[in-house]
N, C-alpha and C positions, 0 to 999 in steps of 0.2 A: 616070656613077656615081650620081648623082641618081636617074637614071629608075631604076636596078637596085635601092638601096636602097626605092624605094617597088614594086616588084615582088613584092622581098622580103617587107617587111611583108606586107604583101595576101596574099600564100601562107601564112607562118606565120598568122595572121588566120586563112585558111582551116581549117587544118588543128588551130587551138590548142580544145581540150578549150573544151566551152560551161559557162560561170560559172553554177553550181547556185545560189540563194540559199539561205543558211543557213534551217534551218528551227524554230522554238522547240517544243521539247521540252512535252511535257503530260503528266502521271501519271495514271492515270486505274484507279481501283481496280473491281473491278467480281467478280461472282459466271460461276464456270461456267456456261456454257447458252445455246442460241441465240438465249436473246435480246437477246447480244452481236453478230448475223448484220450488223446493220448499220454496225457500226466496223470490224469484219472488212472488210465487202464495203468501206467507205472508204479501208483502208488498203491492199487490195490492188489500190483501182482508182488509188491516190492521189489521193482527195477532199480529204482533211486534207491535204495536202500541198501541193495545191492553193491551200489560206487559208495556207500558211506554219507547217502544224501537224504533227509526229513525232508521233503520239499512240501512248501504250507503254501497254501491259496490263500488270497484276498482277492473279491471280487470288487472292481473298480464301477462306480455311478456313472462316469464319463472319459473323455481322452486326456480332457484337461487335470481331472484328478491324476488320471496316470502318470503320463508324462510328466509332471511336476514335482509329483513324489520321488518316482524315477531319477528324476536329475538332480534330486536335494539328496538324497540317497536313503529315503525311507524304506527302498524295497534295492531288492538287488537285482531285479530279473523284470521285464516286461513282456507279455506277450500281447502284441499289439502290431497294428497297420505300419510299415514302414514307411508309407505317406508322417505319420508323427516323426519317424525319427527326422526324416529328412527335413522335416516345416521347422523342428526347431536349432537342429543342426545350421539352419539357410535367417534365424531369427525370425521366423514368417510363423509360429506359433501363437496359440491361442490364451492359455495362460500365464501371466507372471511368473517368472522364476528367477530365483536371488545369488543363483550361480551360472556360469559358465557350461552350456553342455556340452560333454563330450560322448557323447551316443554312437554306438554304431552295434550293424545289424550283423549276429552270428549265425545262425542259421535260421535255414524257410519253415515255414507252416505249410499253408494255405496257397491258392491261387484265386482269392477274395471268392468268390462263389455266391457272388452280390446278386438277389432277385430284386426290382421292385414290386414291390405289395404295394397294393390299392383297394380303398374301400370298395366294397359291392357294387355300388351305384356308379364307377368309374369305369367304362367302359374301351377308351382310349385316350391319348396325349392330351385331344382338344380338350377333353373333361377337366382338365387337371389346372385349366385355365383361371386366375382369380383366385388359386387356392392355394394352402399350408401345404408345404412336405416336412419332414422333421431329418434332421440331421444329428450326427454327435456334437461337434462342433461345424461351426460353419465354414472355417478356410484351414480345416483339418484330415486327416480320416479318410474318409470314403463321400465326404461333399462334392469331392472335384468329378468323382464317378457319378454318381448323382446328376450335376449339370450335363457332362457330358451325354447320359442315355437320357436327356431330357431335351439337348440341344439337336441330338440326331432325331428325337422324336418330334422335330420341327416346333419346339419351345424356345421363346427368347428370356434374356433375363430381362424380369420385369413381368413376366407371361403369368408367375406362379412367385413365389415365396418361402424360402426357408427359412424354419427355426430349430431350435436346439432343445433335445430332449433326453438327452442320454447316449448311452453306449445302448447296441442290439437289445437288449431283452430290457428298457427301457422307453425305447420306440416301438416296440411291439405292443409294449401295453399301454401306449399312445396310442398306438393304430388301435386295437380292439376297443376303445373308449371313444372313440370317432372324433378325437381332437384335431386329429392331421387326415387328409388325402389320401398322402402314401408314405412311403420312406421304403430305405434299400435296409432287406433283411438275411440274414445269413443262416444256414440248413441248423439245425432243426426249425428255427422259429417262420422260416419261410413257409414249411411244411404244417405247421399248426395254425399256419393264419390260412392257409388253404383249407384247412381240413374245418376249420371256421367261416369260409363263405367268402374271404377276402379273395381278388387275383390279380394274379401273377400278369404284368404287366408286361414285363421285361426281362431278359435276363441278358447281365450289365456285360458278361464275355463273349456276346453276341456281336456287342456293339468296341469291345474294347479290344479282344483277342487277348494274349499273351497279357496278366498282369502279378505282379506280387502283391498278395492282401497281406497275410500275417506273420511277422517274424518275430525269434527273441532276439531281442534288444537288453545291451547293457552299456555300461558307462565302462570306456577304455581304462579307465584307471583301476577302478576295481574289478576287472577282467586280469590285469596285467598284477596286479596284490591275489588275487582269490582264481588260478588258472585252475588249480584241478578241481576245484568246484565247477566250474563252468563249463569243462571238459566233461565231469561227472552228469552234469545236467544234461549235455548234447547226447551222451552216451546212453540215460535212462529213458531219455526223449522219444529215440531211436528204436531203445528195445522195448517200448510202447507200442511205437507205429510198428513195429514187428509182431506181437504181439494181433493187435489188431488186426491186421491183415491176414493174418492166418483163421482163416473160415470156418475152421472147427471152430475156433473161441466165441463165435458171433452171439450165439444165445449167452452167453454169457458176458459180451460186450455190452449186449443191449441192455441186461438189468445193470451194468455198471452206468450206462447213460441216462436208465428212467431212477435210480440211484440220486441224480444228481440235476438233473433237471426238471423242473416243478412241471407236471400238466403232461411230461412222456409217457405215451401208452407203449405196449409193447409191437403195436403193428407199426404205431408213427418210427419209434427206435429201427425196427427191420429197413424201415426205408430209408429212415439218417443216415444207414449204416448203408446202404445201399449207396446213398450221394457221395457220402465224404469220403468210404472209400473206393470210387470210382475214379471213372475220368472227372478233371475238375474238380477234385476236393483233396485232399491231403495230399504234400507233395510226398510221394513214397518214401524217401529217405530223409526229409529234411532237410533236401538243399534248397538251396535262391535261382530261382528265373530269371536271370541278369535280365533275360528281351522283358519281362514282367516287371524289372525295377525301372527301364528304362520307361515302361510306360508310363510309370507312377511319377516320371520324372517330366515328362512331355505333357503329363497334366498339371501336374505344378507350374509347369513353367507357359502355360497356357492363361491358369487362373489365379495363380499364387500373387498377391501382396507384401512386401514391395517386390513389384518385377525381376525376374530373374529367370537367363536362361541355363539351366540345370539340364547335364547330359553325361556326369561321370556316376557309374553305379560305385565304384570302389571307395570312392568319397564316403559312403557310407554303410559298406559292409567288410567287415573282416572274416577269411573265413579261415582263420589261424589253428581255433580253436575244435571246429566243426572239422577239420583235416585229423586233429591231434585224435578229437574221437573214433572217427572213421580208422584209424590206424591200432587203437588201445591203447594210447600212450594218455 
């Protein structure tokens, strides 16, 4: 009877469902565009899930949604322009908020990879004279890029006009409804408004060199309550962009892109995939372009309200966290 009961066991054993470990949930707010490609590629390879991490999207309408939520502590994660952290880090942001921010930037994305798109009928700067361009927020984001490849393209303020329309894949669908001129738009959506008849104007690291567009962003206090999440996150982030970059996966990256972004064909993805992981688009490892945050700081403090002159990048990046990864700890 003995021997049968341990028989027993040992088949059920065999056969009983494998014990998943629970895995802690992450909020993580972030703007349309690909270059969200690499939480995408983690969570469909299960990277994140990997460190014991659910990481969930919300897609954000604007900067000001973000950030606001962000600092109240509706989300835990931002992936967003480091010009926000810094505007509201300086009080020089665009929405109201009922708390105290303590923001700061853990590791890089992007090297902003900002085109201006313009209607067809725009042919250069003088065109642009008398008219709308659409921004996310106005003394937020990517506006201060914006004036800048506006100001070298021999425009004064006053010449032209901004207003506010959204985060990228809200000003896109501005631009294809011809409510605005132009506005600065980022790969893939640059690529599909070309592949629609819109051009390419500009392209804003011609005129800027060295800059940092997108980092995660989180609030020091719950970084400092919530480390090995935040460690986990850099770490699945990481083995995304690894992932990615390895050129065998690309047919396979691409339908994870036209997966998740409305209107992706499969030759427009070959070429996203082409941009972002090139020169200029993804920083390889997810680290920060100190010379790229300093620029985002020399334009702050160019066109930022109330005046201020902004020149320490560590003010608002820690990379405590992004080292802990890097190491497996």
């Amino acid at each position: 009877m003995r021997r049968v009961s341990i028989v027993l066991v040992v088949a059920l054993g065999l056969i009983a469902p494998a014990v998943v470990a629970a895995q802690e949930k992450l909020e993580v707010i972030v703007f349309p565009g690909g270059f969200n490609w690499p939480i995408w590629a983690a969570q469909d390879k299960g990277l994140f899930a990997r460190e014991g991490l659910e990481v969930r999207l919300t897609p954000t309408p604007s900067s000001m949604f973000q950030l606001k939520s962000l600092i109240e502590g509706k989300f835990e994660i931002g992936m967003t322009a480091i010009d926000n952290v810094v505007a509201y880090q300086e009080g020089q942001g665009e929405a109201e908020i009922t708390v105290t921010p303590d923001l700061f930037a853990f590791m890089g994305g992007d090297r902003g990879g900002l085109r201006l798109m313009v209607q067809p009928d725009i042919h250069g700067y003088p065109d642009l004279k008398g008219k709308e361009l659409s921004v996310d927020a106005l003394t937020t984001g990517y506006a201060f890029v914006l004036r800048k490849v506006l100001e070298r393209g021999g425009l004064k303020d006053g010449d032209y006009s901004l207003v506010r329309a959204g985060g990228t894949l809200q000003r896109w669908e501005a631009l294809k409804e011809g409510k605005h001129a132009g506005t600065l738009l980022t790969t893939p959506f640059d690529l599909l408004a070309e592949a629609a008849g819109f051009r390419r104007l500009a392209n804003a690291a011609d005129v800027l060199g060295a800059y940092q567009g997108l980092v995660g962003a989180t609030r020091r206090s719950w970084a400092a309550a919530n480390s090995a999440k935040l460690v986990g996150f850099v770490r699945g982030f990481r083995s995304g962009l690894d992932w990615l970059f390895d050129a065998a996966n690309k047919p396979e990256a691409v339908a994870i892109l036209q997966k998740n972004v409305r209107g992706m064909t499969a030759d427009l993805g070959g070429k996203t995939y082409d941009v972002l992981l090139g020169p200029g688009g993804f920083a390889r490892t997810a680290a920060i372009d100190v010379e790229g945050v300093r620029t985002v700081l020399a334009l702050r403090s160019q066109y930022a309200r109330p005046q201020k002159s902004l020149s320490d990048p560590a003010r608002y990046v820690d990379l405590t966290y992004y080292e802990r990864a890097k190491e497996g700890r």
